[in-house]
C-alpha positions as CSV (number, residue, x, y, z in Angstrom):
1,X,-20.7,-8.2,-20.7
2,X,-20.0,-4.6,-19.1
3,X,-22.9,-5.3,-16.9
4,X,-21.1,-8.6,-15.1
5,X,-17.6,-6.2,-15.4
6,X,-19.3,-3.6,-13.1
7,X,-20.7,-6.2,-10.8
8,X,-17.3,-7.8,-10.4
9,X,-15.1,-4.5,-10.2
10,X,-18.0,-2.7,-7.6
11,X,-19.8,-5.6,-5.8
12,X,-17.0,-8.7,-5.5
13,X,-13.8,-7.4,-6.2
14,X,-13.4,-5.0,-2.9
15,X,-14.9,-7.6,-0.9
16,X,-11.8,-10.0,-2.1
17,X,-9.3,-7.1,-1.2
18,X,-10.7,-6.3,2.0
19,X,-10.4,-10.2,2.7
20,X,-6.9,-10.8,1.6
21,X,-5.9,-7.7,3.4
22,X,-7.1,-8.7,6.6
23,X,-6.4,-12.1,6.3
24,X,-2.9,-11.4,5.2
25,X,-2.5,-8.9,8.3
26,X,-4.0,-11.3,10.7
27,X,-1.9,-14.3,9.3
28,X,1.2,-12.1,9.6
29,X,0.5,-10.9,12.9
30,X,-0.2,-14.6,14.1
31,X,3.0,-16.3,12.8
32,X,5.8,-13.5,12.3
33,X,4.8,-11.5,14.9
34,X,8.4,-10.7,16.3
35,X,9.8,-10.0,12.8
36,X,7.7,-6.9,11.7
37,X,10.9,-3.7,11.9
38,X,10.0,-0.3,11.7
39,X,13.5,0.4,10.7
40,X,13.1,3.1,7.4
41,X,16.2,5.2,8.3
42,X,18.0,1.6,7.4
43,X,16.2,1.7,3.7
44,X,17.3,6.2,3.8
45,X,20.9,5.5,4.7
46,X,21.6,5.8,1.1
47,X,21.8,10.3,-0.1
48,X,19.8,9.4,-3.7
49,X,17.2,7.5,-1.5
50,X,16.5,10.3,0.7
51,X,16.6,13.1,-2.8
52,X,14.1,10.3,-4.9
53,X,11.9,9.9,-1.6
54,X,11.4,13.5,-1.0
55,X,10.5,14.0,-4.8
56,X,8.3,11.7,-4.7
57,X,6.5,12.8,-1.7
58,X,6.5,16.1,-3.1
59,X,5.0,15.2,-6.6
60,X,2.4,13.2,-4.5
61,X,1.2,16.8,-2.5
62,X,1.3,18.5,-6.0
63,X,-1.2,15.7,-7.2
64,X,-3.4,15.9,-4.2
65,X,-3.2,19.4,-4.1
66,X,-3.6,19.9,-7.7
67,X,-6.7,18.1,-8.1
């Protein structure tokens, strides 16, 4: 049983992702391709957004930097 887990997880599984992924950015490109906004200063407009996103940018360095 933990043999066919490890084939699944390691041989088929990131083959699925990397399908849907591109697939998914293909598909979006083709069809909505005039509705894709690069507007994140509308999402940081609120002051607790901008605190919780630097935190968590911050704990993400400490991670990286920490292992």
């Amino acid at each position: 049983m933990i043999q066919y887990l490890n084939v699944f997880f390691y041989d088929i599984y990131p083959y699925i992702c990397a399908t849907v992924f591109f697939l998914g950015s293909w598909l979006r490109y083709d069809y909505g391709q005039y509705t894709w906004r690069a507007s994140s200063s509308q999402m940081l407009d609120k002051r607790g957004m901008v605190i919780w996103s630097n935190l968590f940018h911050i704990g993400i360095l400490g991670i990286f930097f920490g292992h």
